[in-house]
FIBAVO-738994 format. One record per residue (C-alpha): residue in one letter; x, y, z; residue number from 1. Coordinates in nm, 4 decimals. Layout:
("A",(X,Y,Z),NUM)
...
END
This chain:
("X",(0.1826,-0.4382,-0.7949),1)
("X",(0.5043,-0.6136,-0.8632),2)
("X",(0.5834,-0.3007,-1.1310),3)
("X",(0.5460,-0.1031,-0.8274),4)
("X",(0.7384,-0.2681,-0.5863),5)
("X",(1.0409,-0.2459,-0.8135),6)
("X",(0.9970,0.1110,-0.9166),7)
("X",(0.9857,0.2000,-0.5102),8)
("X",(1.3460,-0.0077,-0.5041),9)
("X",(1.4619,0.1904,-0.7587),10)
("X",(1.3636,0.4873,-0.6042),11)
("X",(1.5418,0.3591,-0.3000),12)
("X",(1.8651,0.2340,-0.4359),13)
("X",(1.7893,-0.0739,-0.3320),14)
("X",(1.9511,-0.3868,-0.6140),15)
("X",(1.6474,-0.5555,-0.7540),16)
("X",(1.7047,-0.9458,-0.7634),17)
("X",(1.7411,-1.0002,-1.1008),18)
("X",(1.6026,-1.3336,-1.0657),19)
("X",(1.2526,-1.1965,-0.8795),20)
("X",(1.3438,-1.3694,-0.5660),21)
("X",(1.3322,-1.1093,-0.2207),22)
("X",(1.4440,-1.3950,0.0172),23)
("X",(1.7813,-1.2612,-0.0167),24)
("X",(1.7316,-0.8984,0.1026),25)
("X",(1.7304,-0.8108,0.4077),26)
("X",(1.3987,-0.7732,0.6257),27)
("X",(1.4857,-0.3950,0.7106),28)
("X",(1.5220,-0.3455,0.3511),29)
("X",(1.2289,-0.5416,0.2234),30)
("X",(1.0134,-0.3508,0.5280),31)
("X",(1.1480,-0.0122,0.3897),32)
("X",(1.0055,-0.0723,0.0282),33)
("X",(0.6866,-0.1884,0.1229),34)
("X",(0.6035,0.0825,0.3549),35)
("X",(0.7094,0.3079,0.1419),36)
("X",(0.4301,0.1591,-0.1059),37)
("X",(0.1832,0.2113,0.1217),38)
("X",(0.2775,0.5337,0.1903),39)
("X",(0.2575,0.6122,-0.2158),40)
("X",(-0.0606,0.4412,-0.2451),41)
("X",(-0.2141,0.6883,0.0354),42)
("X",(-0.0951,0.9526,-0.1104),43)
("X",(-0.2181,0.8482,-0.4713),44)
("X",(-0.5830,0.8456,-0.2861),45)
("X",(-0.5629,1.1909,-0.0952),46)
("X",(-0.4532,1.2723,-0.4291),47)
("X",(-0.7513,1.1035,-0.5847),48)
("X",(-0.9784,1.2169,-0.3149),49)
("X",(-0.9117,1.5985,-0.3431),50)
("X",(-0.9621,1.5917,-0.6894),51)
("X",(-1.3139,1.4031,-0.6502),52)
("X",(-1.4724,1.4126,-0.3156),53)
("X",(-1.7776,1.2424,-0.4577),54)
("X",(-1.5817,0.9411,-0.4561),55)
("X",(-1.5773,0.9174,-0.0861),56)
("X",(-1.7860,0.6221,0.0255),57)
("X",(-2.0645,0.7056,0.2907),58)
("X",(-1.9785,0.5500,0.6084),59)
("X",(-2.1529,0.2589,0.7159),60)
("X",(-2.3721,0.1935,0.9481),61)
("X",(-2.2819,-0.0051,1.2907),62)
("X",(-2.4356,-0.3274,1.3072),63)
("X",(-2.6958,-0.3804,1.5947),64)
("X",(-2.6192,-0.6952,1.7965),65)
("X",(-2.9100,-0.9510,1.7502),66)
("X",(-3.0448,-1.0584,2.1086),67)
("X",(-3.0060,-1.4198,2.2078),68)
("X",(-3.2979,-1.6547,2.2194),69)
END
């Protein structure tokens, strides 16, 4: 994950810590790379998806509420 945190950075233009500490950056800028992670890792599924819909779990089942003695 932490490969793929910095390769979003770079994609951004945003100066990787050289030291691995983030408590420097600021929170807009931290906030930017790890939404757009998520928004890679979504599309890496979709992607994933298309190609094999058998993957696609079967949705589960509500629970029934157990009545109270």
């Amino acid at each position: 994950m932490d490969q793929f945190k910095y390769e979003i950075a770079q994609q951004l233009g945003v100066q990787v810590p050289p030291d691995g500490y983030w408590g420097d950056i600021p929170a807009r800028v931290n906030g930017a790379v790890g939404g757009n992670m998520v928004k890679r890792m979504i599309q890496i599924a979709e992607q994933q998806l298309a190609a094999n819909p058998a993957a696609v779990p079967q949705q589960a089942q509500p629970v029934q509420p157990q009545p109270r003695p």
